[in-house]
N, C-alpha and C positions, 0 to 999 in steps of 0.2 A: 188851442185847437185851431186849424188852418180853416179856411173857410170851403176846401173839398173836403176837409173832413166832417162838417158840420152839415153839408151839404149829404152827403152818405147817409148819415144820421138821421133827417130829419125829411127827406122827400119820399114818397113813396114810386114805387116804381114807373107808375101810371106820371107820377109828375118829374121822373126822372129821364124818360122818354121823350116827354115836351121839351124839357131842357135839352137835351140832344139834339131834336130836331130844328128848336129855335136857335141854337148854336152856331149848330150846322147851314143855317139859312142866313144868318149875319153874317159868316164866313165868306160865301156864295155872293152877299150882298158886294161886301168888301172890294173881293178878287173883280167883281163886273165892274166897280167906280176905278180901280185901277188897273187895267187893261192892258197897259203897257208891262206888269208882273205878273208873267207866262205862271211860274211858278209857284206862285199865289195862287189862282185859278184851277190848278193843277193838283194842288194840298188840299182845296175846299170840296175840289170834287171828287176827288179821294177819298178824302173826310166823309163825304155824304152819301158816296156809295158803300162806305164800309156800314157806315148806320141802317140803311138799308137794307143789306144782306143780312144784318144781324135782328132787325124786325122781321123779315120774311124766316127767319130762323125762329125766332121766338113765335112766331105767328104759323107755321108748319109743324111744332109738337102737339101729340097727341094729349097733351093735357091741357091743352090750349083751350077753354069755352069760352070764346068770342065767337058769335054765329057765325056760320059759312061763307054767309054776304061777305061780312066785314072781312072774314080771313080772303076771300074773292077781291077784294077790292085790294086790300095792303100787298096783297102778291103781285097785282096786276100794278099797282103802283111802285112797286120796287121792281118791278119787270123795267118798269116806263123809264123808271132814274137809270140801271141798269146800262140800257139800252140808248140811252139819252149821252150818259156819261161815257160810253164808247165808240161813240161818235165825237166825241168833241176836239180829238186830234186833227179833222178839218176844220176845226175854230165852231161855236156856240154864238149863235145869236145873244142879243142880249134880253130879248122875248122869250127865250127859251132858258137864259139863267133865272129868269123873273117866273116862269113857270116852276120850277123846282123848288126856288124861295118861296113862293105859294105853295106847293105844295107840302114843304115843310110844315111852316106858317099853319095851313089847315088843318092837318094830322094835328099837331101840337094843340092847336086850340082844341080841340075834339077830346082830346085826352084831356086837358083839364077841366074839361066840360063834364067828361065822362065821371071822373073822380069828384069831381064839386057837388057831385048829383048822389056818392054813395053814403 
């Protein structure tokens, strides 16, 4: 058994989100210590606006019961990467990579917060 495959198996959704999003933020980490690979930077943030999209997706179905707050909040924050991430054709501070890594970083923690709790 491959270790994605065991992985499949044994996370729950709720922890398989965190893993995305803290992925997604090591990534992001990466691409900012190396600067000089465009490309890099370019894959991560790719990488992390597709995650995104695909949370405001899962967090926008009608079967969704996570309170409206929260569904308010995840949109407005996949709004913000979104919007953050289409701008960075004029180059990304690197206050502004560290905001996204954060915000990964806290979604993730939350989620397994969330789950440790049920």
């Amino acid at each position: 058994m491959t270790y994605e495959n065991a992985t499949e198996e044994t996370l729950s959704i709720s922890e398989e989100e965190a893993f995305g999003l803290s992925r997604a933020a090591v990534m992001l980490d990466q691409a900012k210590q190396n600067r000089a690979d465009k490309a890099a930077l370019a894959t991560a943030l790719n990488h992390n606006l597709e995650l995104w999209v695909a949370i405001q997706g899962m967090v926008a179905r009608r079967d969704n019961d996570l309170p409206e707050s929260v569904k308010d909040n995840l949109i407005s924050l996949g709004n913000y990467v979104a919007d953050t991430t289409f701008k960075s054709a004029d180059g990304l501070k690197d206050e502004t990579i560290d905001t996204l890594i954060n915000i990964n970083l806290q979604i993730s923690e939350g989620l397994l917060e969330g789950h440790a709790a049920t």
